[in-house]
C-alpha positions in Angstrom: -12.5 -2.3 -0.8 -15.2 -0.8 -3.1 -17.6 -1.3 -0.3 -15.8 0.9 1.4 -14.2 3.4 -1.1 -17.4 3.4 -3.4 -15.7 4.3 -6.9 -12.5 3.1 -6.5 -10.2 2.8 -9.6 -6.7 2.8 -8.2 -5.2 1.1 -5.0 -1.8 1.8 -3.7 -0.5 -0.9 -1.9 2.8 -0.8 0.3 4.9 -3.2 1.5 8.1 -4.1 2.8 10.4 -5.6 -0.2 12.9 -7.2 2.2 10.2 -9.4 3.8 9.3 -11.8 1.4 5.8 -12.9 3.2 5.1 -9.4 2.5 6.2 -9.0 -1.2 3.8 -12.4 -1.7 1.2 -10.9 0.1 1.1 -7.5 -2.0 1.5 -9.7 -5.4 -2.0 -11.7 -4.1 -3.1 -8.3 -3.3 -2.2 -7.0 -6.6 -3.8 -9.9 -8.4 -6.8 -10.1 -6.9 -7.2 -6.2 -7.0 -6.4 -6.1 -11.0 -9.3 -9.1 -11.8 -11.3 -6.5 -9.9 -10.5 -4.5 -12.6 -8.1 -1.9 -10.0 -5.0 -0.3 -11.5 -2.5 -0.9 -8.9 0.8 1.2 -7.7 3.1 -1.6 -5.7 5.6 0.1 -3.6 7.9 -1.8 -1.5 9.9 0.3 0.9 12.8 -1.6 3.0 13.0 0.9 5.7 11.6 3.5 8.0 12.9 6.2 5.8 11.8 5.2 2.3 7.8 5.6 3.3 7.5 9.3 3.2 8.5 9.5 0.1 6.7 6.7 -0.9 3.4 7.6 -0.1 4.2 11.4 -1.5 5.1 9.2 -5.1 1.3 8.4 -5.2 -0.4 11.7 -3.1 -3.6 12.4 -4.8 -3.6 9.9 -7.4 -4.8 6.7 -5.5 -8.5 6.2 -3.8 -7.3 3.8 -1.3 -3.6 2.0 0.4 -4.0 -1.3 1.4 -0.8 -2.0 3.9 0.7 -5.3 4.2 0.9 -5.9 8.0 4.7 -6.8 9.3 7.1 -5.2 11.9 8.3 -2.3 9.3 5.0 -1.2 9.2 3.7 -2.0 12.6 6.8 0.3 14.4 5.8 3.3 11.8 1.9 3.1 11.9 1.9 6.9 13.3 3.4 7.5 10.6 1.5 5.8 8.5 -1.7 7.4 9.9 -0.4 11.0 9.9 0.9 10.8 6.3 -2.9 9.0 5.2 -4.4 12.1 6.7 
């Protein structure tokens, strides 16, 4: 990730907490991002209408969101895309 976001101190990452593939995946994510010396935000959203407002929890104060791929966030990636921009 800091090859690509040179200067990065704070990854969100967002998941869906009713999947638990995806909750282990974000906690790898979130371990492996902390030994790299990242302060994290986990948010786990269980639907289509919790991501708005979760990404507007973190607006401005994250460099970078990694996503953990599953169906929730495959059906919204518009979304997604639209609220990154």
């Amino acid at each position: 990730m800091r090859e690509i976001v040179p200067g990065l101190d704070k990854l969100a990452i967002l998941y869906d907490a009713t999947y638990p593939a995806s909750a282990r995946e974000a906690d790898n994510v979130q371990t492996s991002a902390r030994q790299l010396g990242l302060t994290v935000v986990p948010l786990g959203v269980q639907s289509a209408d919790d991501i708005a407002p979760a990404f507007g929890s973190f607006k401005g104060q994250v460099g970078a969101i990694y996503l953990v791929e599953n169906a929730l966030i495959d059906r919204n990636r518009t979304l997604l895309i639209a609220l990154a921009l």
